[in-house]
KEKE-3310 file (N, C-alpha, C; in steps of 0.2 Angstrom, whole numbers, plus 5000, padded with zeros to 4 digits):
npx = (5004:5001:5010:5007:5012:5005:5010:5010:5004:4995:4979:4965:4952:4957:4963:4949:4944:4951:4948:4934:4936:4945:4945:4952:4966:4982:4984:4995:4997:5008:5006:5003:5011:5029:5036:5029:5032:5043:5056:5059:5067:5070:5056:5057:5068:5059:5050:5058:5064:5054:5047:5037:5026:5029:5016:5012:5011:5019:5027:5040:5051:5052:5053:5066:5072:5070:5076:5089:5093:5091:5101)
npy = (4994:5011:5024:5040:5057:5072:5088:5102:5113:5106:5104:5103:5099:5090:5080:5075:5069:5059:5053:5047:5039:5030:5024:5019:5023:5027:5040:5052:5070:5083:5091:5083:5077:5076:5085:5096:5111:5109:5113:5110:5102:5095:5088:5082:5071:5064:5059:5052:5042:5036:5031:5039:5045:5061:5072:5090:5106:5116:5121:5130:5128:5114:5110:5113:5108:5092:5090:5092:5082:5069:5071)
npz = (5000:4995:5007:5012:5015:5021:5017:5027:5019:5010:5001:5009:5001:4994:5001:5006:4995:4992:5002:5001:4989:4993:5008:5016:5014:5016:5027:5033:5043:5043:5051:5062:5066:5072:5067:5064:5059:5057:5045:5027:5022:5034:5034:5021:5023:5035:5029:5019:5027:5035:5024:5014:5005:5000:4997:4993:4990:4989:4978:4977:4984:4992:4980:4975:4988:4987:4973:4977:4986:4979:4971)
capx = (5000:5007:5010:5007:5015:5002:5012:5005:4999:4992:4974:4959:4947:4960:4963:4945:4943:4953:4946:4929:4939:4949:4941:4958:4970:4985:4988:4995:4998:5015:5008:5001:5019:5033:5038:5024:5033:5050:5059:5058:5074:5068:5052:5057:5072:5057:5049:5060:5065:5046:5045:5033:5026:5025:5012:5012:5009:5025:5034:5045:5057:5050:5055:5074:5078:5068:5082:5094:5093:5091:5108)
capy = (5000:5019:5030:5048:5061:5077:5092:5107:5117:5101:5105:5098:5096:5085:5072:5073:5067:5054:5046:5047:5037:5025:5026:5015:5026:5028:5044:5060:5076:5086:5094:5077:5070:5081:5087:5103:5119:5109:5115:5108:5096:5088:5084:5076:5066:5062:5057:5046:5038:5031:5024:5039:5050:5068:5079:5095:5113:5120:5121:5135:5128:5109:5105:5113:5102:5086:5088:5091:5074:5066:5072)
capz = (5000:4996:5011:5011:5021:5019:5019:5031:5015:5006:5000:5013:4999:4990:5004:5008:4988:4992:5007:4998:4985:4995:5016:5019:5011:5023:5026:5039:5040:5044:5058:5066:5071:5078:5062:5064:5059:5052:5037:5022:5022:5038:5033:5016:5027:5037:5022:5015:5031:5035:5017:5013:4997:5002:4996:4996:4983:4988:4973:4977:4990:4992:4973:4976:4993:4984:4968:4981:4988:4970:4967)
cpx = (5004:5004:5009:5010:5010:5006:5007:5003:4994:4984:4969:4954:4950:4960:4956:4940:4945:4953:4940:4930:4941:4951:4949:4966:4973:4989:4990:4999:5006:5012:5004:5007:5023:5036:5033:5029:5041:5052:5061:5061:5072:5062:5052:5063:5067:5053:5050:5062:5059:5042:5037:5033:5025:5021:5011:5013:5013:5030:5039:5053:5057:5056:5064:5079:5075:5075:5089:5097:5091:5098:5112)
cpy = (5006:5021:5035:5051:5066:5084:5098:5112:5114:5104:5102:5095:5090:5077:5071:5068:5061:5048:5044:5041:5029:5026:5025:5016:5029:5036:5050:5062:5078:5088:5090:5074:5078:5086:5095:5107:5118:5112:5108:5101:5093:5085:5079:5071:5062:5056:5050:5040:5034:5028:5028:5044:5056:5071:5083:5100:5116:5119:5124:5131:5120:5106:5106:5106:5094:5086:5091:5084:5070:5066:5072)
cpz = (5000:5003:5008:5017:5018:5023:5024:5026:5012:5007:5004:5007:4995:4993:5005:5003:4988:4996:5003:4994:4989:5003:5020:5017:5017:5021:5034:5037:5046:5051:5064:5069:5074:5072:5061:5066:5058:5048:5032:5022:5027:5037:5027:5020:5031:5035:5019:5021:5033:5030:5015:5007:5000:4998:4998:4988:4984:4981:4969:4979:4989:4987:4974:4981:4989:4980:4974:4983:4983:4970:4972)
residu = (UNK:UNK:UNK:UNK:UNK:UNK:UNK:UNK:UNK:UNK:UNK:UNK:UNK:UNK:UNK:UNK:UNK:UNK:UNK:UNK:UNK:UNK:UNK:UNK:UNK:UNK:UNK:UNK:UNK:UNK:UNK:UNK:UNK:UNK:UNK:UNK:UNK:UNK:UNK:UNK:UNK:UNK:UNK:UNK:UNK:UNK:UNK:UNK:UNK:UNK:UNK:UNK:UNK:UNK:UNK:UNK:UNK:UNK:UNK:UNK:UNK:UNK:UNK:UNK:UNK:UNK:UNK:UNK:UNK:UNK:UNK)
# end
């Protein structure tokens, strides 16, 4: 099953599209763990460490530390 990470900007009515969709669809939000009010790097190292997908509309800053750690 995919994980989700839901960043703290991610849209409400998108996951609520998705429970509607898939009730058993594994997902939490950023500012449900300890990670509320991190920076960016540690939320995608958090990310990849618990074997999850992040989503999230940042795709100012997000998409830079993401290809940082690609590369």
């Amino acid at each position: 099953m995919i994980r989700f990470l839901l960043d703290e900007n991610f849209n409400r009515k998108i996951v609520r599209g998705l429970r509607a969709r898939q009730p058993d669809v594994d997902m939490i939000r950023v500012q449900d763990t300890e990670l509320s009010g991190a920076d960016d790097p540690a939320v995608l190292e958090w990310a990849a460490k618990a074997g999850r997908i992040l989503l999230t509309h940042d795709l100012d800053t997000m998409t830079k530390y993401a290809n940082e750690r690609i590369a």
